[in-house]
C-alpha positions as CSV (number, residue, x, y, z in Angstrom):
1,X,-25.0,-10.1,-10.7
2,X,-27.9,-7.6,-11.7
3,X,-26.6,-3.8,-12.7
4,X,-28.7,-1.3,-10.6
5,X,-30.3,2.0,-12.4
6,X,-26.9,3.9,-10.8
7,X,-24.2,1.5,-12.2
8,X,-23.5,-0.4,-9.4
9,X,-23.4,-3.7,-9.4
10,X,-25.2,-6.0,-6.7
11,X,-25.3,-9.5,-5.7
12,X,-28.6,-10.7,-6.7
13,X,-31.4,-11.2,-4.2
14,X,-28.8,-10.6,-1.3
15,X,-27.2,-8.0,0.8
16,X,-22.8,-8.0,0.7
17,X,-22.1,-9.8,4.2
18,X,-18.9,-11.5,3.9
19,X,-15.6,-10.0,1.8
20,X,-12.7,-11.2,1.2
21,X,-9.6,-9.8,0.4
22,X,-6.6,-10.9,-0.8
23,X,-3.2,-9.1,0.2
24,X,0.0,-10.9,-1.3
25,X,2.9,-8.9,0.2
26,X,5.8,-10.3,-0.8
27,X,8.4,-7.1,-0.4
28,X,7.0,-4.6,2.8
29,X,4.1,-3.8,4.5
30,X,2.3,-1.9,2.0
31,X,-0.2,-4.0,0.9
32,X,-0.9,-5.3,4.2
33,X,-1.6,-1.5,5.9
34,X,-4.0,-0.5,2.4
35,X,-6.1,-4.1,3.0
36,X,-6.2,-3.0,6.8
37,X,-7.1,0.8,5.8
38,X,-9.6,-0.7,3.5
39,X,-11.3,-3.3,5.5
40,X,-11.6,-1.0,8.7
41,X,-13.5,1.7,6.5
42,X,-15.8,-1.0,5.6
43,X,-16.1,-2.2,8.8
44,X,-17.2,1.7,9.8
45,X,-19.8,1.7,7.0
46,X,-21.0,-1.6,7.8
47,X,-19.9,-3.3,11.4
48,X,-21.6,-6.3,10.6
49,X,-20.1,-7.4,7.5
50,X,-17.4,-10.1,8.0
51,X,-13.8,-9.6,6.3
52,X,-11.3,-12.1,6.1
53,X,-7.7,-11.1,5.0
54,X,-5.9,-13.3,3.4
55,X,-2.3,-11.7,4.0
56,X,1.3,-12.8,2.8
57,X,2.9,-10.5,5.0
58,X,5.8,-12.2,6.8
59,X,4.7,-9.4,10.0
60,X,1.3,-9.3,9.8
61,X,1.0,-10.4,13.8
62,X,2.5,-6.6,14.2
63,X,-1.1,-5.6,14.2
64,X,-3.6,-6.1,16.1
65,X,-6.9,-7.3,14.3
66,X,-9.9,-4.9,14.6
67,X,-12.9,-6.8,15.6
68,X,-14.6,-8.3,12.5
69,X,-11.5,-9.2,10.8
70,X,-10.1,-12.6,10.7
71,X,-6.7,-13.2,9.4
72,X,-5.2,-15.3,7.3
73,X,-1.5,-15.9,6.9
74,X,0.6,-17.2,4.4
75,X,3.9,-18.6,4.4
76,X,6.1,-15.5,3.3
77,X,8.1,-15.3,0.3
78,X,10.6,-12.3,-0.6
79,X,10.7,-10.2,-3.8
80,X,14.0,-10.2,-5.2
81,X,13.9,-9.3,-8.5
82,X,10.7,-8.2,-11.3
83,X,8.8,-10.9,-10.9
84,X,11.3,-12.6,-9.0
85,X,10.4,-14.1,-5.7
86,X,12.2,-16.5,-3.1
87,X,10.8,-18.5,0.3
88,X,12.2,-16.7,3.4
89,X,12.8,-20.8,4.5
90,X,15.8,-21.5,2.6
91,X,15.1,-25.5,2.8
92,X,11.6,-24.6,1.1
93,X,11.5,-24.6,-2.7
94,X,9.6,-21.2,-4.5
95,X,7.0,-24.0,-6.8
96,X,6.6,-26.2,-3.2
97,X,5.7,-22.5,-1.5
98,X,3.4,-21.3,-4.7
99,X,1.3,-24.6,-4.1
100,X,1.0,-24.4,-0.4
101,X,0.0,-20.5,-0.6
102,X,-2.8,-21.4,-3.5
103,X,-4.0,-24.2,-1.4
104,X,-4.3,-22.1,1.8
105,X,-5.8,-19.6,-0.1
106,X,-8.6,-22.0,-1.9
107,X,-9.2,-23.6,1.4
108,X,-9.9,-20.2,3.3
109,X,-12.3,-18.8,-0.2
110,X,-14.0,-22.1,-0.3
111,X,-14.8,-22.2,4.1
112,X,-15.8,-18.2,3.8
113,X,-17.8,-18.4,1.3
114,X,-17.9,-14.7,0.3
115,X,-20.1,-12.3,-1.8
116,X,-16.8,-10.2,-2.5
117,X,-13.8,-11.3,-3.3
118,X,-11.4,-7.8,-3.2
119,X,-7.7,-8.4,-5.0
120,X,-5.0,-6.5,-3.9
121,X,-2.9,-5.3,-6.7
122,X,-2.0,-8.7,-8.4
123,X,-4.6,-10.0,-10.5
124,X,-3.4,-12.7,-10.6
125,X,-1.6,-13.4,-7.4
126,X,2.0,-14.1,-7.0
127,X,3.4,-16.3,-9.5
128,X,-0.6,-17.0,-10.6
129,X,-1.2,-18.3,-7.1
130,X,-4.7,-17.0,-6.7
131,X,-5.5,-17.8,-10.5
132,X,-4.4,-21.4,-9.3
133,X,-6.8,-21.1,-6.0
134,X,-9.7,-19.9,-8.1
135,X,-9.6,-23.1,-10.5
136,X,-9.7,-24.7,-6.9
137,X,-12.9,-23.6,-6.0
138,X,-14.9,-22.8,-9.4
139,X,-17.6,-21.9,-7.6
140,X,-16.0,-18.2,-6.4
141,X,-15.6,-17.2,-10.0
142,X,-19.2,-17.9,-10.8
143,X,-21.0,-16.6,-7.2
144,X,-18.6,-13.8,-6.0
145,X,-18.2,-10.4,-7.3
146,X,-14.3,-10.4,-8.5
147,X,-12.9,-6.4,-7.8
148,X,-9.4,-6.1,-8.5
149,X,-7.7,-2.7,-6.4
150,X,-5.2,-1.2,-8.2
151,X,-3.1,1.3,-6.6
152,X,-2.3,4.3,-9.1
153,X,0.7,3.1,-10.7
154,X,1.9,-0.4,-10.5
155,X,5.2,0.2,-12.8
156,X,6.3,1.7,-16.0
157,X,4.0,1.7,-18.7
158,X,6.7,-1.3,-20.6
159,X,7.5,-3.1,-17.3
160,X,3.7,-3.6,-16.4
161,X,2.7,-5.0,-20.1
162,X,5.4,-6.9,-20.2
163,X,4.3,-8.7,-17.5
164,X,0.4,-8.7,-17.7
165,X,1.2,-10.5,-20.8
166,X,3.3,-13.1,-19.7
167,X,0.7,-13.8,-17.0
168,X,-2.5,-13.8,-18.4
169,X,-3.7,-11.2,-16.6
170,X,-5.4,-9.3,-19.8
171,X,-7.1,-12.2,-19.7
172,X,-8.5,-12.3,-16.1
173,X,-9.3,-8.8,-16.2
174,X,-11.8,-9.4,-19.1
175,X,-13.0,-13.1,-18.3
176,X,-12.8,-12.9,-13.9
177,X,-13.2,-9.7,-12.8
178,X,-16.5,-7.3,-12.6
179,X,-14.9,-4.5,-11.6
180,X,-11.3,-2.3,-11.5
181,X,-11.2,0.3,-8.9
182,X,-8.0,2.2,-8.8
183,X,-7.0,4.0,-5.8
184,X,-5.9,7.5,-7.9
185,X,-6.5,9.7,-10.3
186,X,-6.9,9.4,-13.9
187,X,-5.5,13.2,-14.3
188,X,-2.5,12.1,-12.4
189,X,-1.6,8.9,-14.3
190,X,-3.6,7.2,-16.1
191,X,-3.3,2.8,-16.1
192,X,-6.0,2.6,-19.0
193,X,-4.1,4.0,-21.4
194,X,0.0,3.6,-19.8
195,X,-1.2,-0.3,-19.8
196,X,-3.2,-0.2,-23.1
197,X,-6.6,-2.0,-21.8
198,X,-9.0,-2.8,-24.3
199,X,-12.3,-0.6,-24.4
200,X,-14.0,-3.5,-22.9
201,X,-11.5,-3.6,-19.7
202,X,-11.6,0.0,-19.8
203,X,-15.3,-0.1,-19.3
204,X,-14.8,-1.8,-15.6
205,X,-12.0,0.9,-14.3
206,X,-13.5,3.4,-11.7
207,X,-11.1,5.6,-10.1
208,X,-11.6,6.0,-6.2
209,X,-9.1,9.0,-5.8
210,X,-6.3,8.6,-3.6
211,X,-6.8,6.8,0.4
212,X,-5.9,9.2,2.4
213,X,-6.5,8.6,6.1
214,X,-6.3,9.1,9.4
215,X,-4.9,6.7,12.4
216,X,-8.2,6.0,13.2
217,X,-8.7,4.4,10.0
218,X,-6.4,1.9,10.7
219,X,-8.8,0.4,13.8
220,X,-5.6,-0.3,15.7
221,X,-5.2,0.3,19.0
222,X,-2.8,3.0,19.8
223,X,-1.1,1.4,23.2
224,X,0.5,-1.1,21.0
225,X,3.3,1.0,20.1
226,X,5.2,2.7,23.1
227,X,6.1,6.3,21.4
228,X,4.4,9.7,22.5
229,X,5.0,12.2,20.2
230,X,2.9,14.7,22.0
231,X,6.2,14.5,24.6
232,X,9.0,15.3,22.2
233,X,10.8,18.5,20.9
234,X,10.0,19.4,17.1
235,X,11.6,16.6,14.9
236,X,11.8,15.6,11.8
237,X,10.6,12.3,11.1
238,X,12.3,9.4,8.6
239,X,10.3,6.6,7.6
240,X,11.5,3.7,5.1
241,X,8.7,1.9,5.1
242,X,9.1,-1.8,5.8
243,X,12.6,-1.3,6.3
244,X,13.5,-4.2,3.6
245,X,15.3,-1.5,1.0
246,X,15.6,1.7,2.3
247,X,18.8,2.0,4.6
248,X,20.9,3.9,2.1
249,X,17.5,6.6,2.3
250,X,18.1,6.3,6.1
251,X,21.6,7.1,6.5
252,X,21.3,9.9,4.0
253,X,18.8,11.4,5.8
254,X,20.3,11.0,9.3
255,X,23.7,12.8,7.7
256,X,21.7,15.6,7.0
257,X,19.7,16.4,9.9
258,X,22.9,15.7,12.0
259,X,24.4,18.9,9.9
260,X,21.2,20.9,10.2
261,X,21.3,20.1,14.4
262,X,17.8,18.9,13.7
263,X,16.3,16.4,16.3
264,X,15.1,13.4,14.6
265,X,13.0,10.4,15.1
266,X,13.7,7.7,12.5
267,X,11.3,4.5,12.4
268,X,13.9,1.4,9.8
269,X,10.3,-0.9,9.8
270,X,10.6,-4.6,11.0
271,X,11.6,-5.8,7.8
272,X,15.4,-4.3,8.2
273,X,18.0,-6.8,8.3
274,X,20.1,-7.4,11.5
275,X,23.2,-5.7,9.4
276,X,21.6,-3.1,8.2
277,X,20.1,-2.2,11.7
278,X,23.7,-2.8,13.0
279,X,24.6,-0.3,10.5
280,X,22.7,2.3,11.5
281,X,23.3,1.9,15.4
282,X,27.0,2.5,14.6
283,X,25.9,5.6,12.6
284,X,24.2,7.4,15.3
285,X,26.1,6.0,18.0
286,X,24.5,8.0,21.4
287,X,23.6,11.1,19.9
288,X,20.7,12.0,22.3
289,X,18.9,14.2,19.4
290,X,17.7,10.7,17.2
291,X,15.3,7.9,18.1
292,X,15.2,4.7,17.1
293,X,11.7,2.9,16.5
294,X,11.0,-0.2,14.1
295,X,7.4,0.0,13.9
296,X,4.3,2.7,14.1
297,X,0.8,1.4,13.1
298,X,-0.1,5.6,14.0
299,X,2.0,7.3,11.7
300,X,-0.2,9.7,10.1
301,X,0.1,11.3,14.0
302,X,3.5,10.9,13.9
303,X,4.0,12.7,11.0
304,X,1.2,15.4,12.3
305,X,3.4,16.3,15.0
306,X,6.7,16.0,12.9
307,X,8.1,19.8,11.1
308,X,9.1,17.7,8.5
309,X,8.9,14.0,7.0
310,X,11.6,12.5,5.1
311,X,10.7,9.1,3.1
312,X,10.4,7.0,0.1
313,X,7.8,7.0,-2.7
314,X,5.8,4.0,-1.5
315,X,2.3,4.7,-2.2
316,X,1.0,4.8,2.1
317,X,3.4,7.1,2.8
318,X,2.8,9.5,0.8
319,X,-0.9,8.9,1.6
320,X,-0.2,9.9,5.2
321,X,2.2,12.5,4.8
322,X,0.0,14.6,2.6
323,X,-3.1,13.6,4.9
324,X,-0.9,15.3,7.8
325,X,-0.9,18.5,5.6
326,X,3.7,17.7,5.2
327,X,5.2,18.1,2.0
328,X,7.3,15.1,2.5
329,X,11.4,14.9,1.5
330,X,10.9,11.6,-1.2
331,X,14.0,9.5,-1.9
332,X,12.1,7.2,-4.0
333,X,13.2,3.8,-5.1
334,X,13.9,3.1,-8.3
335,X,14.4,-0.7,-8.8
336,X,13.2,-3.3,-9.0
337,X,10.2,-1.3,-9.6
338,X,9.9,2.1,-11.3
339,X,6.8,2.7,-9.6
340,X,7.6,4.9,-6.7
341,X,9.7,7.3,-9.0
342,X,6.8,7.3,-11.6
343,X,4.3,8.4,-8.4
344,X,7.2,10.8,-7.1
345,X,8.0,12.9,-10.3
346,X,3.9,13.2,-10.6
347,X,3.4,14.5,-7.4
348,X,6.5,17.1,-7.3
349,X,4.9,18.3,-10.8
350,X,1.9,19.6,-8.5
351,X,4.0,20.7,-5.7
352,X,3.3,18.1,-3.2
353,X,6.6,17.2,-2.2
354,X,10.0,17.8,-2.3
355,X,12.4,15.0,-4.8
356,X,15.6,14.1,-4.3
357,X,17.1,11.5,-6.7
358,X,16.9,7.8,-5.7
359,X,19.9,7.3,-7.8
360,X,22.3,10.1,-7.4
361,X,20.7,12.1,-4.2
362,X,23.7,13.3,-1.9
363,X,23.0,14.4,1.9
364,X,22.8,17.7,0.8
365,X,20.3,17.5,-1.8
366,X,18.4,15.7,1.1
367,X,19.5,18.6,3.4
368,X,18.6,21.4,1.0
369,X,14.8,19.5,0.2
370,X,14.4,19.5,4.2
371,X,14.9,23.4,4.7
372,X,12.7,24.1,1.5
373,X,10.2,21.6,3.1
374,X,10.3,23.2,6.5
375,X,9.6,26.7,4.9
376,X,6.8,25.6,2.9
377,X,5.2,22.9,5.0
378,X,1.7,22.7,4.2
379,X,1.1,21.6,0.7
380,X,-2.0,22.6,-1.5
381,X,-4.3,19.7,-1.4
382,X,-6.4,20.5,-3.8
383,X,-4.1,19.4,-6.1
384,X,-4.9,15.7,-5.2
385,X,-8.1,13.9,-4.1
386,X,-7.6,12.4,-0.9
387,X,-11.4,11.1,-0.5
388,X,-10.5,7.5,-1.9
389,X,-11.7,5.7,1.5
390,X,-15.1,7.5,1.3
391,X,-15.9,5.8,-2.5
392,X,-14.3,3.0,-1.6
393,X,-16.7,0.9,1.2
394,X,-20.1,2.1,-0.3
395,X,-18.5,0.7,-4.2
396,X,-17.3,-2.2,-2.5
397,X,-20.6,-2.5,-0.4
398,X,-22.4,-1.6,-3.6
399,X,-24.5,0.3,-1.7
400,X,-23.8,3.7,-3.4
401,X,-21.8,4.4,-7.2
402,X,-18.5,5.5,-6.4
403,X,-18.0,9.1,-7.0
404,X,-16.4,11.3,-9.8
405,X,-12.9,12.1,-8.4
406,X,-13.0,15.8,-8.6
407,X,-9.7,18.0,-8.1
């Protein structure tokens, strides 16, 4: 690697033309839509770079790959626990998955050959599965710029050391990888010091600012999903996500806008059981003022175009609701991660959303947060630096520094 004037490292004697990126998704679909948000904005800065995503997302075929990304998929496990993971194939042992996953994933870094490998989140992979590929093919450590992407919180301050311990991953992050860039702001919460890293990890952390986005950021095709909202009455929209945790959120929030009269269009995410989703048809029964959708690559539109968004505290969400100019309803989830409540309670402190408790919300908290959210709308973004994607590509590129998050 050779460290240019400006700080920004650069693969020696060669342009970046082939990233990787590793996107373990083991729980929803959030990792999966950030690599996609990610690699398209590349892709815009660059079209001629190849990306390959390496995705364990058990619905990744949902979207359609923009042209210049080639995906990988890995046989899908499910989080059940902190740091608790089982194979969606019950005949199919975790360690017997964990080895196949590493050996895809060395197979695919060691045929793509890339200048940049970018790391979704888990330093380490899933149960060390990408520390286990990398000692597969030694020759990515020593010939690929290693950048690890941290979203801005990853758990409680205890939770996260707990487990960065236990892993190794203080390790990696001082002996694999070049550079940290966290997708938030240091004002807002700050991982150096919640997750105690040594000056010498500290040294690598460059905050990006938070990825907000538009649908066009995405590079998917909007004829894939069949819903117009141009062609519906003023609703209020309730997203979950994935759909793999959030039904009592749902049926909260469907209570409520049934008392306020409110039409409502309510996408449960492909990940929502068949019981769950049986659930819910029984709730609403034929009531002719809620839709039904599983899935909407464009959501930042269909937020746009909502009064009012009700959802959890997963990091895209709130992304896209505050890049439609909503100050969403968050019902965020407290276990097994405290994550989302961590990101929740920070944002409300700045007026960007309205909080209902994930633990003890009732339909009318939910109900009073919707018409205080339907008063108030639009919150005041410059409270929060949405520019993340615009740092991002060019760091990642290493064509420009990344820029000071300013607020």
């Amino acid at each position: 690697m050779d460290e240019t004037k400006d700080g920004v490292r650069k693969l020696k004697g060669s342009r970046v033309s082939k990233i990787a990126i590793y996107a373990h998704d083991s729980y929803g679909l959030g990792h999966l839509r950030r690599s996609l948000v990610i690699a398209n904005s590349i892709l815009q800065l660059n079209p001629s770079v190849q990306i390959l995503l390496i995705s364990g997302s058990a619905v990744s075929h949902l979207f359609d790959m923009p042209k210049g990304i080639r995906l990988v998929s890995l046989p899908p496990l499910v989080k059940v626990g902190v740091d608790e993971y089982r194979s969606l194939e019950p005949k199919v042992s975790l360690s017997l998955l964990i080895r196949t996953r590493s050996s895809i994933i060395a197979e695919a870094l060691k045929r793509f050959k890339p200048d940049v490998l970018l790391v979704d989140h888990a330093p380490a992979g899933v149960k060390s599965e990408l520390s286990n590929a990398l000692e597969l093919v030694p020759q990515i450590r020593s010939h690929t710029r290693m950048i690890l992407g941290l979203r801005d919180i990853v758990d409680s301050p205890e939770a996260t050391i707990k487990l960065w311990e236990s892993l190794g991953v203080y390790e990696m992050l001082q002996e694999v990888y070049q550079d940290i860039f966290v997708y938030g702001q240091q004002d807002i919460f700050d991982p150096i010091s919640a997750y105690e890293l040594p000056p010498d990890i500290a040294l690598k952390v460059q905050f990006m600012g938070y990825l907000g986005r538009k649908d066009e950021d995405y590079g998917i095709d909007s004829k894939l999903v069949n819903f117009d909202p141009e062609s519906k009455p003023p609703y209020v929209l309730i997203t979950i996500g994935g759909g793999g945790d959030g039904t009592k959120v749902l049926k909260l929030a469907l209570e409520a806008t049934k008392r306020m009269a409110l039409p409502v269009v309510a996408c449960t995410g492909p990940l929502i059981d068949p019981t769950s989703a049986h659930e819910i048809a029984e709730l609403i029964g034929r009531n002719p003022n809620i839709e039904i959708i599983d899935f909407v690559p464009q959501m930042v539109n269909a937020m746009t175009k909502s009064i009012a968004v009700v959802s959890m505290g997963g990091y895209n969400s709130l992304c896209e609701a505050l890049s439609a100019q909503k100050r969403p309803v968050v019902v965020p989830r407290i276990w097994p991660r405290q994550e989302q409540q961590i990101r929740a309670t920070k944002f409300e402190q700045r007026g960007l959303l309205e909080m209902v408790s994930g633990e003890t919300g009732t339909v009318q908290d939910i109900q009073d947060a919707l018409y205080r959210s339907i008063a108030s709308p639009i919150p005041d973004l410059s409270r929060i630096d949405l520019k993340g994607l615009q740092r991002l590509a060019p760091a990642i590129l290493g064509t420009t520094p990344a820029l000071a998050v300013e607020v």
